[in-house]
C-alpha positions in Angstrom: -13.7 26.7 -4.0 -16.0 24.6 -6.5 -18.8 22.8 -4.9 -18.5 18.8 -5.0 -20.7 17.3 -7.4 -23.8 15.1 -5.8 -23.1 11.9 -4.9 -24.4 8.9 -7.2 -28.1 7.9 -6.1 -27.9 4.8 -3.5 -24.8 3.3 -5.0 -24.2 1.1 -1.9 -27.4 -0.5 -1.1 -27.6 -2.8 -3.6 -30.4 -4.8 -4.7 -34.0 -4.3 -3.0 -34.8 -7.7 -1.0 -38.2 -6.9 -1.1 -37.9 -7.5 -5.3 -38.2 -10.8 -7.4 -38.2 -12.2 -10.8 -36.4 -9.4 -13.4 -36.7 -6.7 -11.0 -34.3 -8.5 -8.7 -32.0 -9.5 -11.9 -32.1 -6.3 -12.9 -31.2 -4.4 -8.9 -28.5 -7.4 -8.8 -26.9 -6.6 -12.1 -26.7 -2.8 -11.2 -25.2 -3.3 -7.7 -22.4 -6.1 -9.2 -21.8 -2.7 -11.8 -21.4 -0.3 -9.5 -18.5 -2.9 -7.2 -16.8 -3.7 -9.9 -16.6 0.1 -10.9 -15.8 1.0 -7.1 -13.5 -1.4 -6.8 -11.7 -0.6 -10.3 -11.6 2.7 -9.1 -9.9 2.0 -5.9 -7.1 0.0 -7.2 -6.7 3.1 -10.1 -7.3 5.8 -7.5 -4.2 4.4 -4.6 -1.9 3.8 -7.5 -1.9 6.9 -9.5 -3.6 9.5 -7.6 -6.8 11.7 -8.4 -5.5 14.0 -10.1 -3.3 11.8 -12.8 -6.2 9.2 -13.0 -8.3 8.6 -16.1 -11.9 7.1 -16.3 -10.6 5.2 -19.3 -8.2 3.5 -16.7 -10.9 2.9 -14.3 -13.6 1.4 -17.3 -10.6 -0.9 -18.4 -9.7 -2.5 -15.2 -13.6 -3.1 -14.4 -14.1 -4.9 -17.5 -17.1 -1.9 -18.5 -17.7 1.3 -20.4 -17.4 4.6 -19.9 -21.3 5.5 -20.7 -21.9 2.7 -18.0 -19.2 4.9 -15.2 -21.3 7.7 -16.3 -24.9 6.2 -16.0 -24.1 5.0 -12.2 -22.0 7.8 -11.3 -22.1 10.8 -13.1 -18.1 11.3 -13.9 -14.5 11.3 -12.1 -15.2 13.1 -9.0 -18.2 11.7 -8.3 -16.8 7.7 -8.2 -13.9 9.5 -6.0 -16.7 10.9 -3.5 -18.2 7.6 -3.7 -15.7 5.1 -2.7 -14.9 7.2 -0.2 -18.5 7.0 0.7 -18.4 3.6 0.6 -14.8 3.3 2.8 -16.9 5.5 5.5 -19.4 3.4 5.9 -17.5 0.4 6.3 -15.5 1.9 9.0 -18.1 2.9 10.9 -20.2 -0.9 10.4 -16.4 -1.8 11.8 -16.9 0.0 15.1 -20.5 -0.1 15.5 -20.4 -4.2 15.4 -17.4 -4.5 17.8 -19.6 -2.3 20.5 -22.6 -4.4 19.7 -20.4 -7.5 20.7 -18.8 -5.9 23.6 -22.2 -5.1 24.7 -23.9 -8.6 24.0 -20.9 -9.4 26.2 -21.6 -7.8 29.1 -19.6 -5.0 29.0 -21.1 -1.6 30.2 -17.9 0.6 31.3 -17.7 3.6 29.4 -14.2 3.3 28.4 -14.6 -0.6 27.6 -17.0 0.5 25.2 -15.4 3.3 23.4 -11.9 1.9 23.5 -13.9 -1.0 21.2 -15.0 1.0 18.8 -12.1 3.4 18.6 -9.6 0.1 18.1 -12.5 -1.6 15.4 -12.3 1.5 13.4 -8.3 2.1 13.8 -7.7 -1.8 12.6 -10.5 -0.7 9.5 -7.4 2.1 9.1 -4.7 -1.1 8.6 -7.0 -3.5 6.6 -8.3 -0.2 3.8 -4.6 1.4 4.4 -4.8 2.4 0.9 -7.7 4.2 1.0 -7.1 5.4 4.4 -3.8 7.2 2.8 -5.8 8.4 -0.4 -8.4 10.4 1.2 -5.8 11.6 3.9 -3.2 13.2 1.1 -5.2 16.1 -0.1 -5.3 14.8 -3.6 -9.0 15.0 -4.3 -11.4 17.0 -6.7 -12.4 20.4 -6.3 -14.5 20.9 -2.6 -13.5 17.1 -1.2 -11.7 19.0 1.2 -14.6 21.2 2.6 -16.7 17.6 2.8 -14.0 15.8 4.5 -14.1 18.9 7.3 -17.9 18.8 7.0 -17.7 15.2 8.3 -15.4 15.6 11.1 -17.8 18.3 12.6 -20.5 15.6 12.6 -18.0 13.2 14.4 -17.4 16.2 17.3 -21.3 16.4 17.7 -21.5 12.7 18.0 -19.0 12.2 20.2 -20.1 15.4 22.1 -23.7 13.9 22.2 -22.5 10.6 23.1 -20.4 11.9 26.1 -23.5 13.7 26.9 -21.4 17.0 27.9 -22.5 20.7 28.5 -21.9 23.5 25.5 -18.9 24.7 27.0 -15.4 25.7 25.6 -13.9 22.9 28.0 -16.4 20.5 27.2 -15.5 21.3 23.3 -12.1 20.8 23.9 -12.1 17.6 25.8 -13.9 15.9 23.2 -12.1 17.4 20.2 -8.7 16.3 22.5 -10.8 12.7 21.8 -12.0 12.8 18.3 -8.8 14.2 17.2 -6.5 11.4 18.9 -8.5 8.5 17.1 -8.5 10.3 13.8 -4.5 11.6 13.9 -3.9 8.0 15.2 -5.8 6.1 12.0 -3.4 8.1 10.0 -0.6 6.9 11.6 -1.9 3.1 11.9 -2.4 3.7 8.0 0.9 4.8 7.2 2.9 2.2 9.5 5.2 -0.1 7.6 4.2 -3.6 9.6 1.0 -4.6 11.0 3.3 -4.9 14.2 4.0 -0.9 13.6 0.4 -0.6 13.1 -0.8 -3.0 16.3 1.7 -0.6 18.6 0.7 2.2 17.4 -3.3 1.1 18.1 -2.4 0.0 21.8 -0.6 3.6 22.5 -3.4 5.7 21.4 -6.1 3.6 23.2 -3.9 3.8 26.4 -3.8 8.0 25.4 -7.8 7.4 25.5 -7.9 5.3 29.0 -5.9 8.4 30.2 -8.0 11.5 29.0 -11.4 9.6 30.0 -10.2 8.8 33.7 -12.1 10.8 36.2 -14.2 12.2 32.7 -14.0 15.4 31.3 -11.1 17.6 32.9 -12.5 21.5 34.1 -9.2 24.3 36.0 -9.6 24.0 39.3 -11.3 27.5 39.2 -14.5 25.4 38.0 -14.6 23.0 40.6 -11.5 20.3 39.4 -12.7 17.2 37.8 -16.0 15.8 37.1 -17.1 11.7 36.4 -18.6 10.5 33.4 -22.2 9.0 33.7 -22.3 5.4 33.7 -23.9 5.2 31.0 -22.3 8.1 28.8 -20.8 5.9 26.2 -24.0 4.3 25.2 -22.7 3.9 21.8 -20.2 4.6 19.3 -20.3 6.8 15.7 -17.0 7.0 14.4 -16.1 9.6 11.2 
């Protein structure tokens, strides 16, 4: 398989705060580009696919040219790799502010806490449906594939790290079982037909969740039954 061509430089961070006078013009103009571009792209890439999509389609809609597409992101595949950059890390600012609330809240049980992330980032799956279903269909350029599998191994080692258990096959298991629920059930939130679908189908897989976490990690009885989470084992969360 093709590798995927590198990502644009910083397309997301926008202008540096630190900067004034022209240099900030200059940071502000470049980021109000790049959005325009991203979100040209988005409404070009949900309606016709990667594959049957043109830059000239993209350029048109964004009101800008196609050295200018070029210049900020280097071609077709890489403004695909990049709004999909940029739907990631809005999902993940989704469920990393609803832990800090329930935190600043009070809250401390390990399921509370997870639970709020894992519904933030499925509700992020209802509001960017559209992308949620693009980057889920397979339609994507050459090596999008091995990245997208790339960054659900990173989301097992997160979660792994953040239940803080052993390097076991069990272990492994339990919180692939986990990761693999939220992401399966994202998909399904993204392709229901009412937010009412979408709301039920949020609710089931966090009560699939509340099941798999009571008691914690689940070991055959030939290695000693079941064992408790920590209290503090779902310090955070760092959703795909």
């Amino acid at each position: 398989m093709a590798p995927v061509a590198r990502p644009p430089r910083g397309p997301f961070r926008g202008p540096s705060r630190g900067r004034t006078g022209a240099g900030s013009w200059q940071w502000a103009r470049t980021a109000q580009t790049q959005r325009a571009l991203l979100d040209a792209a988005r409404a070009v890439f949900t309606g016709q696919g990667f594959a049957d999509a043109s830059i000239a389609d993209v350029v048109e809609r964004a009101g800008s040219s196609v050295g200018s597409l070029y210049h900020h992101f280097g071609g077709k595949s890489e403004l695909f790799i990049a709004l999909w950059q940029d739907y990631q890390q809005a999902q993940e600012a989704d469920a990393s502010e609803a832990v800090a609330r329930a935190r600043k809240a009070g809250v401390t049980d390990p399921f509370e806490l997870f639970s709020a992330g894992a519904r933030a980032f499925m509700e992020g799956c209802w509001q960017r449906r559209d992308l949620a279903v693009l980057f889920s269909d397979g339609d994507g350029p050459p090596g999008f594939e091995v990245m997208r599998r790339r960054r659900g191994r990173e989301w097992l080692g997160q979660n792994d790290a953040l239940l803080r258990l052993s390097d076991t096959s069990f272990d492994r298991l339990y919180v692939t079982i986990l990761t693999t629920l939220i992401g399966e059930g994202s998909r399904e939130v993204a392709a229901a037909g009412s937010r009412r679908q979408a709301d039920r189908v949020i609710d089931a897989v966090i009560e699939y969740v509340r099941l798999l976490m009571t008691g914690g990690a689940w070991w055959p009885a030939a290695r000693g039954g079941r064992r408790g989470l920590t209290a503090g084992a779902m310090a955070s969360f760092d959703p795909v």
